[in-house]
Every structure is written in structure tokens, then in C-alpha cells.
PQR file of N, CA, C, O and H, with PARSE charges and radii, in Angstrom:
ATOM      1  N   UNK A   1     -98.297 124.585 -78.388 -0.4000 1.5000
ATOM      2  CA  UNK A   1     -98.028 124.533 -76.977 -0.0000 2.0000
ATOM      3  C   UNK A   1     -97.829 125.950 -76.477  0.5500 1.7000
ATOM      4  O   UNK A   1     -97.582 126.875 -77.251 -0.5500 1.4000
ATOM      5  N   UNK A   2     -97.926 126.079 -75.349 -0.4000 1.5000
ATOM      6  CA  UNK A   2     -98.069 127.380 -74.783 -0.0000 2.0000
ATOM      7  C   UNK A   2     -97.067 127.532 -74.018  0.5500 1.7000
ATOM      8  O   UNK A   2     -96.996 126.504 -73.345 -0.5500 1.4000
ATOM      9  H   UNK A   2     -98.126 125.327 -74.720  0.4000 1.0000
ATOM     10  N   UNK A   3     -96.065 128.395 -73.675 -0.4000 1.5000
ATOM     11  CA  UNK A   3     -94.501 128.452 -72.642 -0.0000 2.0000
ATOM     12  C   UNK A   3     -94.627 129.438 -71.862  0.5500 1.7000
ATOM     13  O   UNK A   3     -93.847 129.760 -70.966 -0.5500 1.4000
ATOM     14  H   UNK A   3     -96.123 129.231 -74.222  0.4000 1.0000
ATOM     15  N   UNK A   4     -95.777 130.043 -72.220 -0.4000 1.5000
ATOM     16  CA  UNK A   4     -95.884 131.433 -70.651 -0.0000 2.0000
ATOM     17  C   UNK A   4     -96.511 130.647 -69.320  0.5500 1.7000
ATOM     18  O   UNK A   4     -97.651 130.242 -69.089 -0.5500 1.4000
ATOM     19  H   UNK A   4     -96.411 129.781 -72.948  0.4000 1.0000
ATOM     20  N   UNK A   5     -95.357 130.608 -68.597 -0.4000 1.5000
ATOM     21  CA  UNK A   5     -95.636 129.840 -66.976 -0.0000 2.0000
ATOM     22  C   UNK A   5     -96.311 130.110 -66.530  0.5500 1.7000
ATOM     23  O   UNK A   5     -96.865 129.272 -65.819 -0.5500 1.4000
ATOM     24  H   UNK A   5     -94.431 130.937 -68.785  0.4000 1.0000
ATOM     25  N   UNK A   6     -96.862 131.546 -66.561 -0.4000 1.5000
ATOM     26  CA  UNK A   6     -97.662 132.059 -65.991 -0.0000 2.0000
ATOM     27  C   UNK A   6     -99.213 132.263 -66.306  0.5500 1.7000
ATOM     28  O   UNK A   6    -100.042 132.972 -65.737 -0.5500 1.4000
ATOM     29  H   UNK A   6     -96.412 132.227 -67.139  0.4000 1.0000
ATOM     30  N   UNK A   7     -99.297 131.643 -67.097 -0.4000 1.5000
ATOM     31  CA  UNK A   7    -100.708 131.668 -68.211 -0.0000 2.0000
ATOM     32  C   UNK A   7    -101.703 131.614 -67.352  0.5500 1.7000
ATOM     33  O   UNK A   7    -101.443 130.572 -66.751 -0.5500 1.4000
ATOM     34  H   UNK A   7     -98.623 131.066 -67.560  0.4000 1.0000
ATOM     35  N   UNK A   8    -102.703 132.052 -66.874 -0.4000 1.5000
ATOM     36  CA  UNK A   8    -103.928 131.968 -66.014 -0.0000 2.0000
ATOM     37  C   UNK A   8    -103.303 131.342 -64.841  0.5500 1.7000
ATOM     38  O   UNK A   8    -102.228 130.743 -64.825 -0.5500 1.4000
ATOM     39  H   UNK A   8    -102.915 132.898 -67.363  0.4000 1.0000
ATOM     40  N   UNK A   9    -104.330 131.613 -63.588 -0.4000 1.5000
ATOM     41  CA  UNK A   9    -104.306 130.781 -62.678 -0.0000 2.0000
ATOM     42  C   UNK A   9    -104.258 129.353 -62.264  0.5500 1.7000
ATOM     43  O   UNK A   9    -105.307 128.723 -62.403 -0.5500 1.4000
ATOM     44  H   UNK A   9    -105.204 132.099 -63.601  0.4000 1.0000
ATOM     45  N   UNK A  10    -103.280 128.769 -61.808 -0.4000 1.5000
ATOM     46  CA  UNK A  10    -103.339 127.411 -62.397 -0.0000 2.0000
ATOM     47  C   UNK A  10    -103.493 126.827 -60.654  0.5500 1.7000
ATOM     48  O   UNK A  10    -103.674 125.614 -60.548 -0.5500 1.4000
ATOM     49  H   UNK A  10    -102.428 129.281 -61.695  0.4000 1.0000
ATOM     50  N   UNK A  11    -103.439 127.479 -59.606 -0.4000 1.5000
ATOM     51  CA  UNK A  11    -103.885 126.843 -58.117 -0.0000 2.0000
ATOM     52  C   UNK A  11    -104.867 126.191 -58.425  0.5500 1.7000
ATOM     53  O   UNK A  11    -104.793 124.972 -58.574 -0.5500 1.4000
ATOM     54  H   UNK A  11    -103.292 128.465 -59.692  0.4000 1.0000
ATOM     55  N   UNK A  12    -105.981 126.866 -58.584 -0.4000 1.5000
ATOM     56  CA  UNK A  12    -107.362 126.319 -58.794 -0.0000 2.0000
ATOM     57  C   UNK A  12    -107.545 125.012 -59.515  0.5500 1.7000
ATOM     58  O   UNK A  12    -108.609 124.447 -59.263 -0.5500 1.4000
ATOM     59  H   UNK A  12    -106.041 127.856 -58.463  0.4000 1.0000
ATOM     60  N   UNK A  13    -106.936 124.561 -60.148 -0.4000 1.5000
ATOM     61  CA  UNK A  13    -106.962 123.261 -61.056 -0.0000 2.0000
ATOM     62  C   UNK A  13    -107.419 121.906 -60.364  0.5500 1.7000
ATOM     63  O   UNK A  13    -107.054 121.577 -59.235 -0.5500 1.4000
ATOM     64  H   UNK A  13    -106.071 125.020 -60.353  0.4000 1.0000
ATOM     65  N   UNK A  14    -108.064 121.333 -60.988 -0.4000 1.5000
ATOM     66  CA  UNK A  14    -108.245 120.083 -60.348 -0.0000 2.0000
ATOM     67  C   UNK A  14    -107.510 118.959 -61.400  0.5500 1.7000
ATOM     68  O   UNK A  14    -108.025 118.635 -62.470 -0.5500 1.4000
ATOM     69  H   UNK A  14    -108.360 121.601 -61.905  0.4000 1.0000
ATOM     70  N   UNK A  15    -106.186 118.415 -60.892 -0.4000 1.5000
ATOM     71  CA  UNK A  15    -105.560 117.670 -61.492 -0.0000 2.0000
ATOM     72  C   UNK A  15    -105.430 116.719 -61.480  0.5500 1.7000
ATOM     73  O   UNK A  15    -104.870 116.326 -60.456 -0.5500 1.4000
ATOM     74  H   UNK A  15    -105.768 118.679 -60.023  0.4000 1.0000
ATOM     75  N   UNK A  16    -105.831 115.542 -62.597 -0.4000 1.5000
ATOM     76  CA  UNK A  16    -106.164 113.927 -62.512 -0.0000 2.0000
ATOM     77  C   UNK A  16    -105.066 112.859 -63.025  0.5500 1.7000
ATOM     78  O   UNK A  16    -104.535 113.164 -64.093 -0.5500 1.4000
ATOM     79  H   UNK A  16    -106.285 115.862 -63.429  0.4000 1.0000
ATOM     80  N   UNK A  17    -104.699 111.801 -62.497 -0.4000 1.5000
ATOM     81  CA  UNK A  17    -103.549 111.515 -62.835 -0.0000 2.0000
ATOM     82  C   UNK A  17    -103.905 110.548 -64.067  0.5500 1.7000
ATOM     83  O   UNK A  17    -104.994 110.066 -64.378 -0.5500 1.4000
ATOM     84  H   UNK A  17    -105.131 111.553 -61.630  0.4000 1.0000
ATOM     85  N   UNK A  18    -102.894 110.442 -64.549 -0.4000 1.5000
ATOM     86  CA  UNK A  18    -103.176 109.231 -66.463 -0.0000 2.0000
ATOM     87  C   UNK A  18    -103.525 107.796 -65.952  0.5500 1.7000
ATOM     88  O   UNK A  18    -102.841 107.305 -65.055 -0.5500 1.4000
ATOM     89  H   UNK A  18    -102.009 110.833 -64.296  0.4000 1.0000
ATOM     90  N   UNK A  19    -104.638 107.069 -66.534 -0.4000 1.5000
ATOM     91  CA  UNK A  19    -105.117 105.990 -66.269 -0.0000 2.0000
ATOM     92  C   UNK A  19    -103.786 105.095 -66.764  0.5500 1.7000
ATOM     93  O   UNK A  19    -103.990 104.003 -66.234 -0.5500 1.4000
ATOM     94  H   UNK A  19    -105.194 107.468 -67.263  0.4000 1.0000
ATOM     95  N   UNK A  20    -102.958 105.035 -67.256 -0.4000 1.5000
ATOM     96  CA  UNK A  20    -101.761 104.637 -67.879 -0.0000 2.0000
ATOM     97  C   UNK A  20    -100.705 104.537 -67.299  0.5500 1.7000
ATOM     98  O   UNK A  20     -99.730 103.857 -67.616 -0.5500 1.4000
ATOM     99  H   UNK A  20    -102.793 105.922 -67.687  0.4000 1.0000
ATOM    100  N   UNK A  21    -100.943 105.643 -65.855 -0.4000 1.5000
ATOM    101  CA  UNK A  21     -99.788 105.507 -64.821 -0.0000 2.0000
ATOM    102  C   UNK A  21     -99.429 104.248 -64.389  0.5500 1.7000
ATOM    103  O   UNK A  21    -100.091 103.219 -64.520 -0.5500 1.4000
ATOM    104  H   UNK A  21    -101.735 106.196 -65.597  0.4000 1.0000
ATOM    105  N   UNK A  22     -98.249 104.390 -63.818 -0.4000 1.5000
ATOM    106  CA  UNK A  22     -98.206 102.563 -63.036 -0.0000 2.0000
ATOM    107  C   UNK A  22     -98.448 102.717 -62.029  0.5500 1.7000
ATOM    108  O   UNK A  22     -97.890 103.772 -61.727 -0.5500 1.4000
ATOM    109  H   UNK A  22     -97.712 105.226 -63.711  0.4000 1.0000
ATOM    110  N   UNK A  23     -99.349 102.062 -60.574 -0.4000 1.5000
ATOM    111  CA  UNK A  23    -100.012 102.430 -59.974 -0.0000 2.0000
ATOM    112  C   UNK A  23     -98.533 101.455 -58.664  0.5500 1.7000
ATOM    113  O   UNK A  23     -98.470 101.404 -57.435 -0.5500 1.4000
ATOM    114  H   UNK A  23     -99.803 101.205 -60.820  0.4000 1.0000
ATOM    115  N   UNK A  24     -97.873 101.031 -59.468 -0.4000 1.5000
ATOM    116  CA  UNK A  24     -97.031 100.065 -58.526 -0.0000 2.0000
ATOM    117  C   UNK A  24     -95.500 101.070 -58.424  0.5500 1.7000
ATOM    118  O   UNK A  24     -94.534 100.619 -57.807 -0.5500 1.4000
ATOM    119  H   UNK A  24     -97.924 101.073 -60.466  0.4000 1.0000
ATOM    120  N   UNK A  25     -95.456 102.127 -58.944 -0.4000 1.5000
ATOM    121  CA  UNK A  25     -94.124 102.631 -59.395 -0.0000 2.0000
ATOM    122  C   UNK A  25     -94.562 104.139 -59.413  0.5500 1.7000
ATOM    123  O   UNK A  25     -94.711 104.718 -60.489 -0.5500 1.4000
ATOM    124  H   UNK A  25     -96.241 102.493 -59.444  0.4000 1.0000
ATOM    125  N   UNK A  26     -94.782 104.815 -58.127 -0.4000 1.5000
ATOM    126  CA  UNK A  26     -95.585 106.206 -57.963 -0.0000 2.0000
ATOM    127  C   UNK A  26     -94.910 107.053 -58.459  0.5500 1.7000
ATOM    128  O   UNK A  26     -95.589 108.007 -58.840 -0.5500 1.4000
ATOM    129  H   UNK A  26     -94.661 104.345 -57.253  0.4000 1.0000
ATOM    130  N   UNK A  27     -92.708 107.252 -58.830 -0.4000 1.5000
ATOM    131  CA  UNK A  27     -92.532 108.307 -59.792 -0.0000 2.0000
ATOM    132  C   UNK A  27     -92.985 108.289 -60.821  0.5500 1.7000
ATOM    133  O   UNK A  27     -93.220 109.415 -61.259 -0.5500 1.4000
ATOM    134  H   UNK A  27     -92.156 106.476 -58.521  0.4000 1.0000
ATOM    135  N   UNK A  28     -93.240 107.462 -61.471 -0.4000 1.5000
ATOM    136  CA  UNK A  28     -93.763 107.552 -62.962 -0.0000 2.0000
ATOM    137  C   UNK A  28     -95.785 107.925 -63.226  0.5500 1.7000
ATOM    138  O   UNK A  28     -96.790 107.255 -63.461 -0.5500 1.4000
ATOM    139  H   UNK A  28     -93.049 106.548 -61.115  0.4000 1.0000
ATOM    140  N   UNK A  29     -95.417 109.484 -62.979 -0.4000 1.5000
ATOM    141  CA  UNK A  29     -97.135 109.448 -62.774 -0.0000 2.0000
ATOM    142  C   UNK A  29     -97.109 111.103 -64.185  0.5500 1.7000
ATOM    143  O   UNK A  29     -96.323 112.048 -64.237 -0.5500 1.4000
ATOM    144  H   UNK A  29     -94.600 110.029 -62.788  0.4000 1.0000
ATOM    145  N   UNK A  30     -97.975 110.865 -64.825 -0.4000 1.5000
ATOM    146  CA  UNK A  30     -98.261 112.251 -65.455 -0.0000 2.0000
ATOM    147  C   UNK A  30     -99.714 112.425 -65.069  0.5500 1.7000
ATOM    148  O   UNK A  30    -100.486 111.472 -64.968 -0.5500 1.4000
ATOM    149  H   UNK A  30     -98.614 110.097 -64.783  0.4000 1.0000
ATOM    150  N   UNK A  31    -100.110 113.914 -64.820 -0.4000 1.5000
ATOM    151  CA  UNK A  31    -101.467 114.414 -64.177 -0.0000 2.0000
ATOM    152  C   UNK A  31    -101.408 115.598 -65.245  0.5500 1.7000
ATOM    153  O   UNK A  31    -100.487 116.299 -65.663 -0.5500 1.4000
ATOM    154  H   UNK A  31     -99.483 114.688 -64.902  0.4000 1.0000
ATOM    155  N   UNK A  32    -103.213 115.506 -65.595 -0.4000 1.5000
ATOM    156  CA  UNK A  32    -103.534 116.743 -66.647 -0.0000 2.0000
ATOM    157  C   UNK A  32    -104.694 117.761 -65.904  0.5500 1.7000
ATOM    158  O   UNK A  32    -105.218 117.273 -64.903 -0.5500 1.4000
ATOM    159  H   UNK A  32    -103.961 114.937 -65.255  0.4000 1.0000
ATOM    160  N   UNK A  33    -105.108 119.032 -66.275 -0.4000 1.5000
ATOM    161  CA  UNK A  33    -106.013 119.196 -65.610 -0.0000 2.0000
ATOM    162  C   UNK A  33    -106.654 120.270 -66.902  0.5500 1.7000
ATOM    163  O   UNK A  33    -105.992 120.924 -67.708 -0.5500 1.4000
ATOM    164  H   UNK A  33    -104.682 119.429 -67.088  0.4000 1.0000
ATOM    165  N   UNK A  34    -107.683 120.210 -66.812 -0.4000 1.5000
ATOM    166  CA  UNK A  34    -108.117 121.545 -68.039 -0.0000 2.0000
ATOM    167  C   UNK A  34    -108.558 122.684 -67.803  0.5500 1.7000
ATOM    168  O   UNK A  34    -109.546 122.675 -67.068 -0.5500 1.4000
ATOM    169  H   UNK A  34    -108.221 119.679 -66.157  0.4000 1.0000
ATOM    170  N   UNK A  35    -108.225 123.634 -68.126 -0.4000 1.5000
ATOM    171  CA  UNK A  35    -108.825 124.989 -68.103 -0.0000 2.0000
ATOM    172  C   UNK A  35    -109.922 125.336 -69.448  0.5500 1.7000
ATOM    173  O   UNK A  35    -110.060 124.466 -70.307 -0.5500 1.4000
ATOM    174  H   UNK A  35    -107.422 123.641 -68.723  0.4000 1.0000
ATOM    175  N   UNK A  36    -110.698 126.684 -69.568 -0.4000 1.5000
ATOM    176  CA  UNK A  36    -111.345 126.993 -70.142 -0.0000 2.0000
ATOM    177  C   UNK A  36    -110.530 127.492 -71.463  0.5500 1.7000
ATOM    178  O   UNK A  36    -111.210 128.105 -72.285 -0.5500 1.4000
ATOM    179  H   UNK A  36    -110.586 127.392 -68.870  0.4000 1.0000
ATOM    180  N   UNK A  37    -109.271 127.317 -71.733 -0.4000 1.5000
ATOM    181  CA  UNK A  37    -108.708 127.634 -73.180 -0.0000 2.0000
ATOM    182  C   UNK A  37    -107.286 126.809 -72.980  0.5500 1.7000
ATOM    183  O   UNK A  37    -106.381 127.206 -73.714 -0.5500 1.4000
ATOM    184  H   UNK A  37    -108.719 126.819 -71.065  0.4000 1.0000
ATOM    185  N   UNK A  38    -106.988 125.794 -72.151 -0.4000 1.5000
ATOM    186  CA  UNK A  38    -105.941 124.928 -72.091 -0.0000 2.0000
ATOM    187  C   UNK A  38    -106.345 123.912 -71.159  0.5500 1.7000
ATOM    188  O   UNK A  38    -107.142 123.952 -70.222 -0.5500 1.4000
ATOM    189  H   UNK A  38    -107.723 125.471 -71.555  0.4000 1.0000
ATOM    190  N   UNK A  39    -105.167 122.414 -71.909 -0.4000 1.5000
ATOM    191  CA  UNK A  39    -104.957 121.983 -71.255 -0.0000 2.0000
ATOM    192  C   UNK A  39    -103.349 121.802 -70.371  0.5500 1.7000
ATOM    193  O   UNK A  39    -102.199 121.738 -70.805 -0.5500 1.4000
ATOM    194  H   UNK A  39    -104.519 122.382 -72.671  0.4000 1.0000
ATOM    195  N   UNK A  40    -103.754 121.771 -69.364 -0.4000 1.5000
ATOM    196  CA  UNK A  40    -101.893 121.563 -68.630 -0.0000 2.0000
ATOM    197  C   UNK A  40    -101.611 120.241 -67.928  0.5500 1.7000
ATOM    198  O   UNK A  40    -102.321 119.637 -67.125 -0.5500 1.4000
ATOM    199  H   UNK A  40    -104.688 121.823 -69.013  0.4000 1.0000
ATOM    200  N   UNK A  41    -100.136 119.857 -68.527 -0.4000 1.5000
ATOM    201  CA  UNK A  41     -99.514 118.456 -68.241 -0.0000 2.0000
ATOM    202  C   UNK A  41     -98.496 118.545 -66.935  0.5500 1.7000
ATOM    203  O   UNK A  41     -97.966 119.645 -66.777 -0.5500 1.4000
ATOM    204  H   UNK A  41     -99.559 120.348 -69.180  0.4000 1.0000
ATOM    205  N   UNK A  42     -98.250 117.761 -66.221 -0.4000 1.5000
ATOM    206  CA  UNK A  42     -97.564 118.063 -65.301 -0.0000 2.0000
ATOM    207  C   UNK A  42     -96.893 116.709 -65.258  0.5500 1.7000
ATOM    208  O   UNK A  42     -97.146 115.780 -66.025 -0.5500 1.4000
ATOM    209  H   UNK A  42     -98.681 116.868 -66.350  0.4000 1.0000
ATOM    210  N   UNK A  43     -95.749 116.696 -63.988 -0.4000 1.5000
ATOM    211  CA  UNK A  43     -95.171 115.508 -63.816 -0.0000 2.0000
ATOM    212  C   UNK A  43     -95.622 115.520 -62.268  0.5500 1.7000
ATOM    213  O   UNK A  43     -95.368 116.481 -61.542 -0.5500 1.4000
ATOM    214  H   UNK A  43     -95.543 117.450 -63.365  0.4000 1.0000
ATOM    215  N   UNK A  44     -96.378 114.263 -61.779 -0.4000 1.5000
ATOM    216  CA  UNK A  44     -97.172 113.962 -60.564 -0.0000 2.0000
ATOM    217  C   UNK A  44     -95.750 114.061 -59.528  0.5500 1.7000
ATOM    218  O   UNK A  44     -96.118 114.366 -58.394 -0.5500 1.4000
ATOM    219  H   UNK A  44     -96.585 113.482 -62.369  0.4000 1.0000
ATOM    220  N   UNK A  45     -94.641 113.931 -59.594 -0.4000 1.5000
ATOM    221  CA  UNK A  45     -93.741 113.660 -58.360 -0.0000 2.0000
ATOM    222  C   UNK A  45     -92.934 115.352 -58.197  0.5500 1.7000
ATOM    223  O   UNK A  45     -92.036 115.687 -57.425 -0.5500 1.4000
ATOM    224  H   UNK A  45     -94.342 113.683 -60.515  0.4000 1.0000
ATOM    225  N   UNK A  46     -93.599 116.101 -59.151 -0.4000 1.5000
ATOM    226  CA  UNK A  46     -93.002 117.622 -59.032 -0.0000 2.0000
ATOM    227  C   UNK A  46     -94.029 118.481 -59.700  0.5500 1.7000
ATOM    228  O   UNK A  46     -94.105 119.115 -60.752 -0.5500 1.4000
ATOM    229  H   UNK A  46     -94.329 115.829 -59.778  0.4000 1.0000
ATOM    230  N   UNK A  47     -94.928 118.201 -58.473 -0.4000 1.5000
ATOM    231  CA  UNK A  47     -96.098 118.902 -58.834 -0.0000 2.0000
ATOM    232  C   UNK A  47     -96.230 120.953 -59.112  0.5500 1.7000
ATOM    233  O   UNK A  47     -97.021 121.671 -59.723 -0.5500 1.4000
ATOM    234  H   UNK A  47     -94.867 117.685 -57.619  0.4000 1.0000
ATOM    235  N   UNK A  48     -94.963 121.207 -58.264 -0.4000 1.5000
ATOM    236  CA  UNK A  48     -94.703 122.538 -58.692 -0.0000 2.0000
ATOM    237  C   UNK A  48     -93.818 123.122 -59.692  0.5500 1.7000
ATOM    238  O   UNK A  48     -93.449 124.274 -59.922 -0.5500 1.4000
ATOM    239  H   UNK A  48     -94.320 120.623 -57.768  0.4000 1.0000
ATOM    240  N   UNK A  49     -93.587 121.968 -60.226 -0.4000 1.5000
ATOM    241  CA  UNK A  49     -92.170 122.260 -60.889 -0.0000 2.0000
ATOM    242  C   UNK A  49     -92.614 122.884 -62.575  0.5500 1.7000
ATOM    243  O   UNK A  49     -93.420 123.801 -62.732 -0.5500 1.4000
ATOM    244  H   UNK A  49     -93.887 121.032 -60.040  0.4000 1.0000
ATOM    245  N   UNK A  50     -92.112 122.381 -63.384 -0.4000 1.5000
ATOM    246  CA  UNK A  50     -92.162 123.055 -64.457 -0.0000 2.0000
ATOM    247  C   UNK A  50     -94.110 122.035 -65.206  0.5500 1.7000
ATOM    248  O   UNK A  50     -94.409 120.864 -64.972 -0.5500 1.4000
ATOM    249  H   UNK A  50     -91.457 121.636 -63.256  0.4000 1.0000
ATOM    250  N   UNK A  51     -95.046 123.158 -66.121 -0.4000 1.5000
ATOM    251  CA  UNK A  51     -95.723 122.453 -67.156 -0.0000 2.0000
ATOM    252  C   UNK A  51     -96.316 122.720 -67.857  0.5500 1.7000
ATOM    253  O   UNK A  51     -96.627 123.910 -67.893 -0.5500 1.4000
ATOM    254  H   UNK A  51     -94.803 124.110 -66.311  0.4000 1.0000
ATOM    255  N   UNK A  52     -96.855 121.811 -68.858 -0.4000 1.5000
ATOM    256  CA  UNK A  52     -97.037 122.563 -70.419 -0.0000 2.0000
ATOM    257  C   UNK A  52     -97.870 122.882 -70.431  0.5500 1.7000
ATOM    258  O   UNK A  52     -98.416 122.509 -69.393 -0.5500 1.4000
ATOM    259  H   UNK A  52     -96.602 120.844 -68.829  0.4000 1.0000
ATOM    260  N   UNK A  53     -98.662 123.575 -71.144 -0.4000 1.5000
ATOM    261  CA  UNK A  53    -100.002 123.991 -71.470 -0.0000 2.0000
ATOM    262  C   UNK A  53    -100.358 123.590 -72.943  0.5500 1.7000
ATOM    263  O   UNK A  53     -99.415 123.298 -73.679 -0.5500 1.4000
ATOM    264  H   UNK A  53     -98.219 123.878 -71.988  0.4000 1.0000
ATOM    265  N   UNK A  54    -101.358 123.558 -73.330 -0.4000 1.5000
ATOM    266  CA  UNK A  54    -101.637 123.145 -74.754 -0.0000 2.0000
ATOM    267  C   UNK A  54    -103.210 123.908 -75.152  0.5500 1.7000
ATOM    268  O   UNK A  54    -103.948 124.205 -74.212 -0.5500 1.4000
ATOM    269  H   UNK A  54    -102.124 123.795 -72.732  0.4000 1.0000
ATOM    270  N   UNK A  55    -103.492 124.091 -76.076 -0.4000 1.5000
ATOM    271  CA  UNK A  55    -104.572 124.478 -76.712 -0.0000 2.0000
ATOM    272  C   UNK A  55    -105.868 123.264 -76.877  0.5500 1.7000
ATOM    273  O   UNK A  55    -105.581 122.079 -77.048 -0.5500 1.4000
ATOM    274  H   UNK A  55    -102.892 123.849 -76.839  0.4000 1.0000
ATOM    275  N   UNK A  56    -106.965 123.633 -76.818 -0.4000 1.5000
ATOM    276  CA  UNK A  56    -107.739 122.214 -76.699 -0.0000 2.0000
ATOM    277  C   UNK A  56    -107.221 121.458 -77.689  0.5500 1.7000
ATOM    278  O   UNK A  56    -106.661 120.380 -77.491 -0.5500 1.4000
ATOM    279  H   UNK A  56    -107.198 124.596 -76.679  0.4000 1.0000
ATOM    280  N   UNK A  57    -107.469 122.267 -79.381 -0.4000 1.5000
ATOM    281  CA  UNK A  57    -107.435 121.644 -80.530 -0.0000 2.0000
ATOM    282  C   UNK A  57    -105.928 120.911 -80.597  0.5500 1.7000
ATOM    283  O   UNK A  57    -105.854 120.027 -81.452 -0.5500 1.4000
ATOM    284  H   UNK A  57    -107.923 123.142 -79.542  0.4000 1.0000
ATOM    285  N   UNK A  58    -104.767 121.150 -79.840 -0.4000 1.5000
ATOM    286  CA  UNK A  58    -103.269 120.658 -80.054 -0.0000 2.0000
ATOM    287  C   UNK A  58    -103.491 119.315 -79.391  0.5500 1.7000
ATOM    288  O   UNK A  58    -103.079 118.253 -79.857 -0.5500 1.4000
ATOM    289  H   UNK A  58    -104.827 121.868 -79.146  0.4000 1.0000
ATOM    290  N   UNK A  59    -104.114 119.436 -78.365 -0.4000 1.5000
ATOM    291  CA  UNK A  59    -104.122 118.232 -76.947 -0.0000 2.0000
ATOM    292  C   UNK A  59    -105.342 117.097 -78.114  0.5500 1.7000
ATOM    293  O   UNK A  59    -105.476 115.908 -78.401 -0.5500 1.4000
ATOM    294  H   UNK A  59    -104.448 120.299 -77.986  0.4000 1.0000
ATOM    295  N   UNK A  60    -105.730 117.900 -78.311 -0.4000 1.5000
ATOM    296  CA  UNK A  60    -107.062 116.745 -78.923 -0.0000 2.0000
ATOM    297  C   UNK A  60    -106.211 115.579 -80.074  0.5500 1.7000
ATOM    298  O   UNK A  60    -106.399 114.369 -80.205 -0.5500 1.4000
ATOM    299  H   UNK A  60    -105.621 118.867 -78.078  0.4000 1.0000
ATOM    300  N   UNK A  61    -105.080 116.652 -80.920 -0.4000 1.5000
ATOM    301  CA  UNK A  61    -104.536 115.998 -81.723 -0.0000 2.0000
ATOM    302  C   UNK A  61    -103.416 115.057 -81.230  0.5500 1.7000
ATOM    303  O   UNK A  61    -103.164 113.994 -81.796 -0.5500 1.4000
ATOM    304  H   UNK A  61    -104.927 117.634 -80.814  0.4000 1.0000
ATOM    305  N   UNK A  62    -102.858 115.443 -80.305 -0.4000 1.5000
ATOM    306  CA  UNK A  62    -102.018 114.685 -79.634 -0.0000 2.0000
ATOM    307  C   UNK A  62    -102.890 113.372 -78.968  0.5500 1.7000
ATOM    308  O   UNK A  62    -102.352 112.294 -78.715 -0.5500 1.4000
ATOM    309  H   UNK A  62    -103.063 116.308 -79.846  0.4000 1.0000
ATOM    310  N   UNK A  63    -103.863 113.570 -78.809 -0.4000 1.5000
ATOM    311  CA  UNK A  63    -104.432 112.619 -77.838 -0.0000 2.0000
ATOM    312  C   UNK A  63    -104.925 111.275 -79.113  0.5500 1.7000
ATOM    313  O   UNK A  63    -104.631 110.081 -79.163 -0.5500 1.4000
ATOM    314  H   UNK A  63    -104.299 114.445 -79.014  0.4000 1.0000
ATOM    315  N   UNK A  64    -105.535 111.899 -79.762 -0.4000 1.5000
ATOM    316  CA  UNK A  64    -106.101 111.126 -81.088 -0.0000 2.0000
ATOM    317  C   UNK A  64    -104.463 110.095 -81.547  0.5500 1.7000
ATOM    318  O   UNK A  64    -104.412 108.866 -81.580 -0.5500 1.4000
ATOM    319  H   UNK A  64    -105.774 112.869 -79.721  0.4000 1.0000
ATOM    320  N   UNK A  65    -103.642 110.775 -81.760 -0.4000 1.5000
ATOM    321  CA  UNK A  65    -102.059 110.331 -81.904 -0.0000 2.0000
ATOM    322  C   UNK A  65    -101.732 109.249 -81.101  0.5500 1.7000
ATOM    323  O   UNK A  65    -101.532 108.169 -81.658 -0.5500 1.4000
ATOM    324  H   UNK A  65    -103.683 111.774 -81.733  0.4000 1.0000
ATOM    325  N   UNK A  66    -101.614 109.362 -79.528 -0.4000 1.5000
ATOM    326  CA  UNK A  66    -101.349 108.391 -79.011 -0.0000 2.0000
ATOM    327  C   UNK A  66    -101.790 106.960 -78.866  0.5500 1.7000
ATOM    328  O   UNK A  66    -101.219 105.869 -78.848 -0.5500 1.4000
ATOM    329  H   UNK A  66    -101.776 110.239 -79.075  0.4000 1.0000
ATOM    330  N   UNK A  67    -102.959 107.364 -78.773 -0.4000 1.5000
ATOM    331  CA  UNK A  67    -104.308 106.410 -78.875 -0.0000 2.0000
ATOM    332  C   UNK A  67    -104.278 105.151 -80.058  0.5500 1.7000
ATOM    333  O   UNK A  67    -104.628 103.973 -79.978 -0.5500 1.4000
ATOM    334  H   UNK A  67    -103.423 108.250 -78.787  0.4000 1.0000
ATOM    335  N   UNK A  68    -103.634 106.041 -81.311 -0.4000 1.5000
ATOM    336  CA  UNK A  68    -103.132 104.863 -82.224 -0.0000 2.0000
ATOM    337  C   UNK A  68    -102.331 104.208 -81.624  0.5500 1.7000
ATOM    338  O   UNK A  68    -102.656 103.076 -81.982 -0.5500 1.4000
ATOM    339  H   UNK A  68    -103.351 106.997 -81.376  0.4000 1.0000
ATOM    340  N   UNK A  69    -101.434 104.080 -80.903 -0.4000 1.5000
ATOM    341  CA  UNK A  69    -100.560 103.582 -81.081 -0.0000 2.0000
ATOM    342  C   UNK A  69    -100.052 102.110 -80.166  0.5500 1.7000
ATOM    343  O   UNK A  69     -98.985 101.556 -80.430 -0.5500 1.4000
ATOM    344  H   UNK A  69    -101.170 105.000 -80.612  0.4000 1.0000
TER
END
């Protein structure tokens, strides 16, 4: 995971929210968006607030992870 806030430009992002969201219960939303050497997670109801960044290969493994489950 990546903790520099400032890591590339992140305005530009086009950020999509999780098909997993509840579409009936709008705080509970997570939105990802990808860059060319990360991906970044956000929380949809504090869209400026704090978010992570990840490496493709970390996000890929995480993603493969959840997916089991």
C-alpha cells in the first residue's frame, strides 16, 4: 500500500463506485479509480477525505482474495 497523500495527481481520476455497494443505504459506498501505477480506494460519502493507494500487483491480490470469499 502506498501512504504518500500526495502521490500523483489524483483530481483527474475517474472514480467508480463498488457493484457491492448498497444502492438503498448511500453511506455505505466504496469508489476505486486507477491510475497508470495505482490503484486508489476511497470512501464515496468523504470523497476528499483520506485514501489508499495500492500497487496494481497488491490490488490484484486483494481482489483475487475477496472474490473467494
Amino acid at each position: 500500500m502506498i501512504r504518500n497523500p500526495s502521490a500523483g495527481d489524483a483530481s483527474a481520476l475517474k472514480w467508480v463506485k463498488s457493484s457491492y455497494s448498497d444502492s438503498s443505504n448511500g453511506s455505505e459506498c466504496v469508489e476505486v479509480a486507477t491510475a497508470p501505477r495505482t490503484v486508489r480506494v476511497r470512501d464515496s460519502k468523504n470523497a476528499h477525505g483520506p485514501r489508499l493507494a495500492f500497487g496494481p500487483r497488491a490490488w490484484a491480490d486483494f481482489a483475487a482474495y475477496v472474490s473467494e470469499s
